[in-house]
C-alpha angles and dihedrals in degrees: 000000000000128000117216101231111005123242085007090186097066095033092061082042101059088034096056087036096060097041095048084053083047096055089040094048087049096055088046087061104044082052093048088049088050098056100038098248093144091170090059091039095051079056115059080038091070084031085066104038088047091059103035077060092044097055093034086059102046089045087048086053108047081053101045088048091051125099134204116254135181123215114217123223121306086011110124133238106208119212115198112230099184098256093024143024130231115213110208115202144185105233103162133012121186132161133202136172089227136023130203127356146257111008090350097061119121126181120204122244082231117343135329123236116201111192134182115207115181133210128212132189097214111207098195090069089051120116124252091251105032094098116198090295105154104260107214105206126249108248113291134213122198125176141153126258124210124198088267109062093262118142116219126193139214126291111248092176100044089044088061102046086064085079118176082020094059092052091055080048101113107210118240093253096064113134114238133183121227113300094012122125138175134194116237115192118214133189135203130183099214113203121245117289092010095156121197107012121195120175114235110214109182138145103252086203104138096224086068088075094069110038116105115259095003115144091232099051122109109301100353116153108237142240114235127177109221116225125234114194122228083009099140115186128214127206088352083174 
């Protein structure tokens, strides 16, 4: 299993820390500024600065000492939500040159991937106060990625030649209370001679570029999930 970001507690610590220091540093200056007092004010200038370097380096080398790594099938991808934590897991892959019949019939470009990728509220990670309250999900943002670095999005057009399938789908930002899980299916049409696929989940929120360890900060190696075809998983949970 792999934790985004690792040790979350004491990444959103150091992140609202410093940006609380930040703020009171900020309203020192403009008061400094106010009154004249240039010396004051020459020093929360380089306390700021200080700090601003300070963060920016720790946050460049916790990116610069991560490495990729790819989770195989049934093993989980956790996503702190503050007071909680959401494992994210591969469950089925299966490909297919076309999907669905008659008028709802789609064929890939090269194959489809269908892929099931299942999401779990795990109550072990929950915090001491936080009670069986539904939880809804912070944004998600899943795409394919081929040997070569291209990202690949969903398919829109082979999603909905799944028909009946793709109404039961339950979309990535349904709430869920502790212990609960569901099952999303997702499809990609890979072009032709894409070698080596692996499927990218992540929360696009832009605050995670600049917390400390997170997989989506400025040069951060990523966690991917590979992709067996035909791997079904049982009792992933």
């Amino acid at each position: 299993m792999e934790f985004v970001p690792n040790h979350a507690p004491l990444v959103v610590l150091a992140f609202l820390l410093t940006g609380f220091v930040g703020f009171v540093g900020t309203v020192l200056l403009v008061g400094a500024l106010f009154a004249r007092r240039w010396e004051w004010a020459r020093k929360i200038v380089v306390a700021l600065v200080a700090l601003t370097c300070l963060y920016g380096i720790t946050l460049l080398a916790a990116s610069l000492a991560s490495s990729e790594k790819t989770l195989r099938a049934g093993e989980k991808k956790y996503f702190c939500e503050i007071d909680c934590h959401l494992a994210y897991s591969v469950t089925s892959v299966q490909t297919a040159k076309t999907l669905g019949s008659g008028e709802r019939q789609a064929t890939a470009a090269g194959m489809f991937y269908v892929v099931t990728l299942q999401t779990y509220f795990d109550e072990k990670t929950t915090s001491a106060t936080r009670g069986n309250g539904l939880l809804y999900p912070n944004l998600r943002m899943v795409r394919m990625v081929d040997e070569q670095g291209q990202w690949i999005p969903a398919s829109l057009e082979g999603t909905k030649a799944l028909g009946a399938q793709a109404a039961k789908m339950v979309p990535l930002e349904q709430p869920l209370r502790p212990g609960d899980s569901y099952e999303t299916t997702l499809v990609f049409d890979l072009p032709p001679g894409t070698q080596n696929p692996r499927l990218w989940l992540t929360d696009p929120e832009l605050v995670n570029r600049v917390l400390i360890g997170h997989e989506s900060s400025y040069f951060h190696k990523k966690v991917y999930f590979g992709l067996e075809t035909g791997k079904v998983v049982a009792g992933s949970r």
